[in-house]
C-alpha beads as a LAMMPS data file, in Angstrom:
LAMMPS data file: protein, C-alpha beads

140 atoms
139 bonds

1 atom types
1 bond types

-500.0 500.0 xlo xhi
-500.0 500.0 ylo yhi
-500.0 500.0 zlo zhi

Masses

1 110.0

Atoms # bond

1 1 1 -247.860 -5.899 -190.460
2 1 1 -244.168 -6.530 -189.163
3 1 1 -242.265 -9.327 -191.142
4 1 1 -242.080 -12.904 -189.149
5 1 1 -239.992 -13.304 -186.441
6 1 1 -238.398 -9.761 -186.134
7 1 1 -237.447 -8.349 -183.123
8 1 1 -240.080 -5.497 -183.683
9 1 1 -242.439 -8.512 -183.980
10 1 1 -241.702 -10.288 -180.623
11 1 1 -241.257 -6.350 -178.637
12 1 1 -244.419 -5.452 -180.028
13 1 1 -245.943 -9.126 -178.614
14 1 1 -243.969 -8.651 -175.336
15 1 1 -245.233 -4.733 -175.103
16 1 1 -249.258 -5.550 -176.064
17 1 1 -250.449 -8.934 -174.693
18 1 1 -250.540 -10.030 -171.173
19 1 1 -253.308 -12.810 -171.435
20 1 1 -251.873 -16.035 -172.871
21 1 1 -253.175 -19.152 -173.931
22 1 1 -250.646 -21.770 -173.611
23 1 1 -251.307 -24.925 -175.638
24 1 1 -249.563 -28.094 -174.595
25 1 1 -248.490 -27.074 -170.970
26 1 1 -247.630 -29.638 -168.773
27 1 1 -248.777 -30.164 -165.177
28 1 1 -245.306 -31.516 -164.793
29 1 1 -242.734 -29.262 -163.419
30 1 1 -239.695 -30.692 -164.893
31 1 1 -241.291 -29.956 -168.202
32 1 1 -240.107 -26.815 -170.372
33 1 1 -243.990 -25.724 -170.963
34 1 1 -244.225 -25.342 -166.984
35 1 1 -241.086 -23.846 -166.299
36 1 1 -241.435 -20.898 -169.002
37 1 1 -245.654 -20.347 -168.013
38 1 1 -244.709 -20.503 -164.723
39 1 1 -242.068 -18.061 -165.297
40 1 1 -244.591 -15.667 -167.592
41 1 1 -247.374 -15.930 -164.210
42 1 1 -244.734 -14.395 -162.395
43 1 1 -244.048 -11.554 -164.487
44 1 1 -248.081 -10.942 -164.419
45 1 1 -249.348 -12.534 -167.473
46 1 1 -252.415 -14.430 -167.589
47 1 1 -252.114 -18.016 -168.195
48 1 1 -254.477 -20.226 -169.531
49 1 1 -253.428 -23.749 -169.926
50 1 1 -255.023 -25.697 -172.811
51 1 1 -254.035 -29.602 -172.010
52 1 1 -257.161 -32.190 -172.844
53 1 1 -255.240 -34.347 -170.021
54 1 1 -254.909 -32.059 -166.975
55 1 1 -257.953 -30.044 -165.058
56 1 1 -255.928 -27.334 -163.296
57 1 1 -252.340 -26.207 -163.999
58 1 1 -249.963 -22.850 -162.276
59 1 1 -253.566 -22.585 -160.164
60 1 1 -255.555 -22.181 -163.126
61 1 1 -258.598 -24.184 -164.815
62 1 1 -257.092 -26.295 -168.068
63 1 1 -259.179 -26.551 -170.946
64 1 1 -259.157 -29.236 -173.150
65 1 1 -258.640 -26.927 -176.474
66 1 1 -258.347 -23.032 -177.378
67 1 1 -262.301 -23.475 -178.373
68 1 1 -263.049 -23.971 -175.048
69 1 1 -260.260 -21.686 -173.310
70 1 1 -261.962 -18.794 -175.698
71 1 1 -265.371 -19.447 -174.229
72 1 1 -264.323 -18.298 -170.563
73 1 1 -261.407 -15.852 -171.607
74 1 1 -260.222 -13.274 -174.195
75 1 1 -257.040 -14.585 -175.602
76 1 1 -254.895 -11.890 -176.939
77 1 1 -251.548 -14.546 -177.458
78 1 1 -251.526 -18.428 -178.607
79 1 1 -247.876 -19.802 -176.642
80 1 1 -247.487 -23.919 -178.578
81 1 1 -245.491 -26.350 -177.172
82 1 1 -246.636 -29.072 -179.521
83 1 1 -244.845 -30.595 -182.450
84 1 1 -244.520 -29.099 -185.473
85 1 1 -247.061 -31.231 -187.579
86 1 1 -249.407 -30.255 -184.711
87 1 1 -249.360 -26.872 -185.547
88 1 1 -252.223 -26.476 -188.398
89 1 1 -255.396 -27.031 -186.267
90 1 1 -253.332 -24.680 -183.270
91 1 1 -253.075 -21.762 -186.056
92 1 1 -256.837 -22.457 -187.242
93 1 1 -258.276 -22.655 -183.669
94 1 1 -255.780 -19.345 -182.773
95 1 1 -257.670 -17.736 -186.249
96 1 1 -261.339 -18.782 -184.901
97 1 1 -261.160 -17.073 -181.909
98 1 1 -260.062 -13.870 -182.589
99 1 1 -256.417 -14.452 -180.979
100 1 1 -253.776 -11.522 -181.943
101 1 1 -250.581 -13.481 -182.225
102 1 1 -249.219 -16.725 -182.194
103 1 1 -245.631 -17.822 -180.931
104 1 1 -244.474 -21.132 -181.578
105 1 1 -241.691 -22.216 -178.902
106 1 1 -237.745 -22.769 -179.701
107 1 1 -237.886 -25.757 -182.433
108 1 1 -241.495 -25.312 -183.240
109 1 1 -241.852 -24.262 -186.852
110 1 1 -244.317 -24.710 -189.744
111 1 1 -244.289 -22.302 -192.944
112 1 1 -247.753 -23.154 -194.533
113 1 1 -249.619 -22.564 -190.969
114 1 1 -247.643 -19.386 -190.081
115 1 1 -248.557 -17.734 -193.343
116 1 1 -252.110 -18.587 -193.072
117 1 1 -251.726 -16.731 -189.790
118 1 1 -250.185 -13.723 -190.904
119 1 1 -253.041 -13.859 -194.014
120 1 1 -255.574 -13.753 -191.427
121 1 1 -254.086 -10.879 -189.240
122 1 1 -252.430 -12.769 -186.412
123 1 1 -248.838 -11.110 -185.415
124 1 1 -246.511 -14.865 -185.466
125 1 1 -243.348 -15.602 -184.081
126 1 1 -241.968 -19.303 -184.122
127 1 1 -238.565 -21.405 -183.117
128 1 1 -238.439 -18.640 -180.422
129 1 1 -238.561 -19.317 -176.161
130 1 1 -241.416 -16.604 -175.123
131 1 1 -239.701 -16.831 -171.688
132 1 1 -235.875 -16.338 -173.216
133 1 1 -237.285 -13.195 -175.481
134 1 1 -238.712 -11.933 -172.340
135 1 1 -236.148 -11.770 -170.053
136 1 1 -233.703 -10.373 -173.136
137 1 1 -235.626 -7.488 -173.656
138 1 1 -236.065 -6.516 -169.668
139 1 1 -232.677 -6.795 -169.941
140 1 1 -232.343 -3.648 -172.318

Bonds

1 1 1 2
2 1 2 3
3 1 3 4
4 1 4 5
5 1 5 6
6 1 6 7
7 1 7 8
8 1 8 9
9 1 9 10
10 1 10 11
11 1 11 12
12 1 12 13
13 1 13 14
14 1 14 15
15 1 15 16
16 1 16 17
17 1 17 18
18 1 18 19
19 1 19 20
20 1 20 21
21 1 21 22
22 1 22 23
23 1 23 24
24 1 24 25
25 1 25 26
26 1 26 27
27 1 27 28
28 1 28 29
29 1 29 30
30 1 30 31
31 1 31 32
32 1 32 33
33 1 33 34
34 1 34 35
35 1 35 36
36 1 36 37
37 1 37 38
38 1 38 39
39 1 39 40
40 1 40 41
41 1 41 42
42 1 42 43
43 1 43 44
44 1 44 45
45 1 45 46
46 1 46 47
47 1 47 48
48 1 48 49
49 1 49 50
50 1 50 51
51 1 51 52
52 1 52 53
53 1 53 54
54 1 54 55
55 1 55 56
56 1 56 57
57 1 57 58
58 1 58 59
59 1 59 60
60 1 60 61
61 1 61 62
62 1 62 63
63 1 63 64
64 1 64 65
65 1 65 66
66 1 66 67
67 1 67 68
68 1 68 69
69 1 69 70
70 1 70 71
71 1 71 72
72 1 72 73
73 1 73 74
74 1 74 75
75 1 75 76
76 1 76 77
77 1 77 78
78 1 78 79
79 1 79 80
80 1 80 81
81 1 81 82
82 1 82 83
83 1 83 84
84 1 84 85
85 1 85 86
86 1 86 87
87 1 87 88
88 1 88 89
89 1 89 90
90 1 90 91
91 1 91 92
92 1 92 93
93 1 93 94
94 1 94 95
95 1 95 96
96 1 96 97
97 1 97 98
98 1 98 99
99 1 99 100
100 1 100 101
101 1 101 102
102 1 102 103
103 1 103 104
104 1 104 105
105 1 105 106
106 1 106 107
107 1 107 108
108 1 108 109
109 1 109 110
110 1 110 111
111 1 111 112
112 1 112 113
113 1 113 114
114 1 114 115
115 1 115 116
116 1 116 117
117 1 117 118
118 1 118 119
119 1 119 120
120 1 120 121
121 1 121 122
122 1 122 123
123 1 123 124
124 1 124 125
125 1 125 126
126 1 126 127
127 1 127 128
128 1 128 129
129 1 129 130
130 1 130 131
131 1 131 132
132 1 132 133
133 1 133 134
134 1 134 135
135 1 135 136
136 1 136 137
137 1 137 138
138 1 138 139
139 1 139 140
């Protein structure tokens, strides 16, 4: 298993998963969660908004939690946009349903919940933009 946060780490993410639970995305398109799923839809990837608030999000069904999201889709990648301290039942949820990786967005970061990640298999990546490490490495 690659060490956290290394750019082998996010290429091998970028490379592998196209399907991509996004937890904490906003209907609201001045929000940072829409612009960078919207952004990810466009280069093909899956989206699967998990917001308890919103039905439908990008022109996809929301789900109200990853539990739910996993009952009607494979996740392969968990995307947060939710506060740090939120992160714990994210990670568990991520580890319940078989998820690959999880990426915690630019200023996103928790230490015990990433390593209990990694210990159960899960590639991680956090205080990193998915849509900024995207467009860096089509850029090379």
């Amino acid at each position: 298993m690659n060490t956290p946060d290394t750019p082998t780490t996010m290429a091998d993410i970028l490379a592998r998963y196209r399907t991509v639970a996004v937890v904490g995305l906003s209907p609201k398109a001045h929000r940072e969660s829409y612009g960078v799923a919207q952004y990810m839809q466009a280069q093909g990837w899956r989206i699967i908004p998990v917001n308890p608030n919103a039905s439908e999000i990008l022109g996809e069904t929301a789900y109200p939690s990853l539990q739910v999201a996993a009952r009607h889709h494979a996740i392969e990648l968990v995307n947060v946009f939710r506060n740090s301290e939120d992160v714990p039942p994210v990670v568990d949820d991520a580890i319940a349903i078989g998820a690959k990786a999880i990426w915690l967005q630019l200023g996103i970061e928790h230490a015990l919940a990433t390593q209990k990640a990694r210990d159960a298999g899960l590639q991680v990546v956090q205080n990193k933009c998915l849509m900024v490490e995207h467009s860096r490495q089509l850029r090379q």
